[in-house]
N, C-alpha and C positions, 0 to 999 in steps of 0.2 A: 844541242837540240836537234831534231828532227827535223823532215820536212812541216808536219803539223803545227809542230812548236813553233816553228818559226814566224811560218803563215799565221799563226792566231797571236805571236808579238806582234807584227808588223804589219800585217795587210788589214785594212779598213772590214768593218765583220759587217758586213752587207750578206752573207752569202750563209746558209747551214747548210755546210758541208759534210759530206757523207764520213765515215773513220777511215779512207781511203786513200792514199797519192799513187795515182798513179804517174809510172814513170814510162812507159811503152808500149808500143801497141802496134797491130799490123791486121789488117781487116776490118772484123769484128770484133775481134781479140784485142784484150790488155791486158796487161801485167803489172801490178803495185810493185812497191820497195821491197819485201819479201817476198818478188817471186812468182805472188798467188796470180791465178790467169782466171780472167772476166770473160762472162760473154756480153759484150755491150749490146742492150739494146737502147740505150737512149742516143747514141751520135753526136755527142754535144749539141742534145739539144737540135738534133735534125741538120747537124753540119755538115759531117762527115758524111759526104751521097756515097763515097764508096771506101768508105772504112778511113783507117789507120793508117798511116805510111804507104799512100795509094803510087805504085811505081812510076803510072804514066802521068800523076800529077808532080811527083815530086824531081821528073826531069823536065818537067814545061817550068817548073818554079824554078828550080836551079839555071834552066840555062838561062830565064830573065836577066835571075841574078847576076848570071857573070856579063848581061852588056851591058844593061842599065835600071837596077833599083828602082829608083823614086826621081822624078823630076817634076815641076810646078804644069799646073794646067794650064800656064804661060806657052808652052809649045805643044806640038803634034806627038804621041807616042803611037807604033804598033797597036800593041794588045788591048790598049782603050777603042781602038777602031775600029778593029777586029769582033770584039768579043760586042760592041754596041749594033753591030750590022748582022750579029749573029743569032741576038737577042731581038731585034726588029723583023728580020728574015722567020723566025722561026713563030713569031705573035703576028706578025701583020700592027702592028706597033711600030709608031715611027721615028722616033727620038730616044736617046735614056739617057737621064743625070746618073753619074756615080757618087754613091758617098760610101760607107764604110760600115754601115750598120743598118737593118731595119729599121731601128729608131729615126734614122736620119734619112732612108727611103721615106717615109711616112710623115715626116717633116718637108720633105720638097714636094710631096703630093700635096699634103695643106698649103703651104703657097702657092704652088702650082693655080691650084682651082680656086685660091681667092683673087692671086693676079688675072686669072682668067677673065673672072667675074669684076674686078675692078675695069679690066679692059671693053668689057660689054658696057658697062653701064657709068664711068666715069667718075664710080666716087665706092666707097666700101660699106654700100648700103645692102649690097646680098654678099654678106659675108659667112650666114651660119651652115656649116657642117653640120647632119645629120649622122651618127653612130648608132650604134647596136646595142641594148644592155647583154652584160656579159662580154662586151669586146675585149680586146688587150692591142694597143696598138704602140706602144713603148712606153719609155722610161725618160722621156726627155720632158719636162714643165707642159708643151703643147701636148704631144702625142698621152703624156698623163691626161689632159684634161679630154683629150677625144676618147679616151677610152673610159666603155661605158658601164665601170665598176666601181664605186661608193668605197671601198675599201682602199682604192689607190686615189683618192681624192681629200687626202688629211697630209699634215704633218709641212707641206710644201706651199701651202697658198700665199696671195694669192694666184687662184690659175686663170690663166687666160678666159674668155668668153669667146662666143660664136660656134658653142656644141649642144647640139640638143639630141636626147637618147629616145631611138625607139623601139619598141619589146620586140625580138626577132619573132616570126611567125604570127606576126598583128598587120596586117596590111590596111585596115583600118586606122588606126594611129598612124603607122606610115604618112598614110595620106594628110591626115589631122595636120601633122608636125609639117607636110612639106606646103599645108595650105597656108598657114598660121605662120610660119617664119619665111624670113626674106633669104633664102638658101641659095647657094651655091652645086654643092654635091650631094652625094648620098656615098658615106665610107663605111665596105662590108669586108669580113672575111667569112669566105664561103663555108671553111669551118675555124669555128670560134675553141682556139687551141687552148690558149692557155684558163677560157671559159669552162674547161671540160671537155673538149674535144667532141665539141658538137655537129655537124654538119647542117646547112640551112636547106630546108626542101626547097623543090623543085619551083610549089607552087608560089614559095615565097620570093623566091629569087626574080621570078617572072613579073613580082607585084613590084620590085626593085625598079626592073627596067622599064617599067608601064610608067611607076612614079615619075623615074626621068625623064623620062619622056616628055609627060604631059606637062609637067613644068619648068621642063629645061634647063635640068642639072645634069651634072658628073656626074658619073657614078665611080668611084673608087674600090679599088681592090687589093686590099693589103694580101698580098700571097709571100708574105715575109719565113714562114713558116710552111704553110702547105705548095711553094712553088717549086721547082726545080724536078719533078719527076715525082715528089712525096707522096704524092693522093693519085698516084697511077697515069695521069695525064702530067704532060709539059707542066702546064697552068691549070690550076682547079679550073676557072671558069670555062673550059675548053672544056667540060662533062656538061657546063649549064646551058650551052647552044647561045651565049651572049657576046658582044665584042667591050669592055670595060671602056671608057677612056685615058683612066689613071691605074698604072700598075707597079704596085711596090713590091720588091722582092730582096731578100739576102740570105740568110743561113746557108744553105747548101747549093749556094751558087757558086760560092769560094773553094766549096771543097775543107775547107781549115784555114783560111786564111779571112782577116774582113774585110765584106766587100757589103755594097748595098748598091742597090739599083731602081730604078723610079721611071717607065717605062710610059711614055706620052703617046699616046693618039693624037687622031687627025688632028680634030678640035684644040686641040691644046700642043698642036707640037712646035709655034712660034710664040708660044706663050713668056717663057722664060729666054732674057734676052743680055747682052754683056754686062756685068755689074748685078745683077738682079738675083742672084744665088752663087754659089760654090763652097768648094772643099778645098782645103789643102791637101790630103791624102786620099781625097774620090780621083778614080780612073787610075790609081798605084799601078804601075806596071807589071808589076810581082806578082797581086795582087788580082789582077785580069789574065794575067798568063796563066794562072790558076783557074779562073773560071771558064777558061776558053779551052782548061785539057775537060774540065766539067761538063759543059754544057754541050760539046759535039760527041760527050759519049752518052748522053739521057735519048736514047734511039727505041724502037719499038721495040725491040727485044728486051732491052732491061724495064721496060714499061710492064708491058707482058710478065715478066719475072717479078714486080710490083703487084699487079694482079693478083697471080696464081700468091704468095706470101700472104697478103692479105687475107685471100680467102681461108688458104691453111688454118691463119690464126680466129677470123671469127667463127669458122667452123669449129676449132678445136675448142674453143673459151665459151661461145656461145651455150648459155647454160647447164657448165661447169659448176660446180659442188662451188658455193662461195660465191656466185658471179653474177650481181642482179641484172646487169646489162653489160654490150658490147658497142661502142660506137666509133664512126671515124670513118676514114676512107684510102684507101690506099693501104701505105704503113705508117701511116699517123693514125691511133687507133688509142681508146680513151675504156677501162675498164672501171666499172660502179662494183664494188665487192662487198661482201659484209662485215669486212676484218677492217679493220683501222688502216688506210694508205702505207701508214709510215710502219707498222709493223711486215706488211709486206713486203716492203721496200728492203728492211732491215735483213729481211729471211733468207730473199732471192740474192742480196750481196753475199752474206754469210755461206751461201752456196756457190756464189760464184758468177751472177747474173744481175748486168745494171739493169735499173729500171727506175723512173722517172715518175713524177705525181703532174696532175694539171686539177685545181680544186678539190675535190675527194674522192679521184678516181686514181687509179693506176695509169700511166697514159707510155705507150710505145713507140717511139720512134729511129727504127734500127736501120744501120745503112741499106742501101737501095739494093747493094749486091751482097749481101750477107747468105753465105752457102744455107741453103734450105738443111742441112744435118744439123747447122750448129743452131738456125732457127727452132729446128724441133725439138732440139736437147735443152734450148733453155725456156719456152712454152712449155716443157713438159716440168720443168723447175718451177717456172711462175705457178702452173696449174696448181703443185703441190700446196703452194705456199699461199695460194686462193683457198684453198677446200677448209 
């Protein structure tokens, strides 16, 4: 059998998979079993900040490797230290839990902000979460139930309670939901990825922190997806002029390795305290040595080089033959076409070019340092495969 064959005997069929395996890769670039060479723009899914077999991450990993792997969050390691002082240093953020996944960032932010709230008030009577319809905030029982789509809310119940959704760009409801329930937070992703790759205005963003405000809630910020340099800035919110007090983050903080992160403010940085959470593979040594070759190279120049790529692409796609709209920010970038997703999907591999869906859009997410030639060699492939 093949690699296919095998995978669809043995591995759990959660996933439709592309007719694909690749076996290698080096940048933007990969290569399947016969050979054939991709221009990736998906990144696993916003992993990969700088491609494929990145040199100067894959000698921070290796040399972990050879002193110490994995050890329990029983002792002191390096690059949990390093990389948490790096990640506070660069947020003004004062704390971070590790875990291993966005899901599980987004799982310590919901206890985070109900311990918080227990701690105010002595019992677990302001315990409800406010979410966003159209969010996506994982795949774990909780983070299903915070996320505020109807179609991920079957098959698993029942789900937890203390989530109530309200319509992005309704500050009116906003208000309604945080007057009417006994709340805790208020949990946004500034753009809603796997919603379509939405972006939240300005003006709504602003009703966010108004909300909290006046009634003395968290505000949470899944940037699990849009953090790490993706949307042109360090952190999306650092474009919205706000300080969050809850910040989740993983994909391409790892580089390719999992890592998750859950980033505390003032307000809540003595919140979680010994026994009260943990991981056994948050804070992996390997694992941070990886986000620490990551995160000291997302500097203004590759930001800048985030910028000007963006632009290139909504410039070039923006009302392109096939293209009813362009959204996103950075190089997280979400395309409305008039051909069916998965037929375009099918085109642009067949040519030679990944490319990713998010609801019925096309949606972009290509390493951060991906050469501007091979950018416009496969934009000019998608183009095709839009008209």
């Amino acid at each position: 059998m093949n690699i296919q064959q095998i995978d669809q005997t043995y591995v759990a069929s959660t996933y439709g998979r592309m007719p694909v395996a690749l076996v290698k890769g080096k940048g933007a670039l990969a290569w399947d079993e016969n050979g054939k060479e991709y221009i990736d723009l998906g990144a696993g899914i916003a992993v990969n900040t700088f491609g494929y077999s990145d040199d100067v991450w894959i000698q921070a990993v290796t040399e972990q490797l050879g002193k110490i792997s994995h050890t329990s969050n029983l002792y002191y390691t390096s690059p949990d230290a390093l990389l948490a002082k790096m990640l506070c240093e660069k947020t003004g953020m004062k704390k971070v839990f590790f875990g291993n996944s966005g899901a599980e960032a987004n799982e310590c932010a919901i206890k985070t902000a109900r311990k918080w709230a227990y701690d105010q008030f002595g019992d677990e009577s302001h315990s409800t979460i406010i979410t966003l319809k159209n969010s996506f905030h994982g795949r774990t029982i909780a983070t299903l139930a915070a996320t505020g789509q109807d179609k991920f809310h079957t098959h698993f119940g029942p789900f937890p309670g203390g989530f109530v959704y309200a319509t992005p760009e309704d500050p009116d409801e906003l208000e309604k939901l945080a007057s009417e329930n006994a709340c805790c937070a208020i949990m946004i992703e500034l753009v809603q990825g796997e919603g379509g790759v939405v972006p939240l205005s300005q003006a709504y963003v602003d009703a966010v922190v108004a909300a909290a405000k006046k009634h003395g809630l968290l505000i949470i910020d899944d940037e699990v997806q849009t953090g790490n340099g993706r949307t042109g800035t360090l952190y999306t919110y650092m474009q919205y002029g706000f300080q969050p007090d809850i910040v989740s983050t993983a994909k391409g903080l790892g580089g390719g390795l999992p890592i998750g992160a859950c980033l505390l403010g003032e307000k809540v940085q003595n919140t979680l305290t010994p026994g009260s959470h943990g991981s056994t593979f948050g804070g992996n040594p390997t694992s941070c040595a990886g986000a620490l070759s990551i995160l000291s190279r997302i500097d203004d120049e590759l930001l800048k080089g985030v910028q000007e790529k963006s632009k290139y692409i909504f410039d070039t796609l923006s009302g392109a033959k096939g293209v009813q709209s362009v959204t996103g920010l950075g190089l997280m970038i979400g395309i409305a076409c008039d051909k069916p997703v998965g037929e375009v999907l099918s085109v642009c591999l067949e040519k030679g070019v990944i490319v990713l869906s998010a609801h019925d859009k096309v949606r972009l997410l290509p390493p951060l340092s991906i050469p501007m030639e091979q950018l416009k060699k496969a934009i000019e492939v998608l183009k095709e495969a839009l008209a």
